[in-house]
C-alpha positions in Angstrom: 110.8 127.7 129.8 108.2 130.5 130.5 106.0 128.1 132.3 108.7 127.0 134.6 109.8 130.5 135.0 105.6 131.7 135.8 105.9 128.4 138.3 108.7 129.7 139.8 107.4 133.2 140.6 103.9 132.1 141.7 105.5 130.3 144.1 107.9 132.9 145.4 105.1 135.0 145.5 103.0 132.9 147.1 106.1 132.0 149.8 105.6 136.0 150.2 102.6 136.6 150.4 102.6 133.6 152.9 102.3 135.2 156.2 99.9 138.1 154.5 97.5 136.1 152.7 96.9 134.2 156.6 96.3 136.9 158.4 93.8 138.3 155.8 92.7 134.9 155.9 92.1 134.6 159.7 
């Protein structure tokens, strides 16, 4: 269950952080 539930966060958090972590990125 935890794992699932990390999963699920990273990849909200990465959904996010999306837009962000490009334009640091560029």
């Amino acid at each position: 269950m935890d794992v699932c539930i990390s999963q699920d966060i990273d990849l909200l958090l990465i959904l996010s952080n999306d837009l962000p972590l490009k334009e640091t990125q560029k």
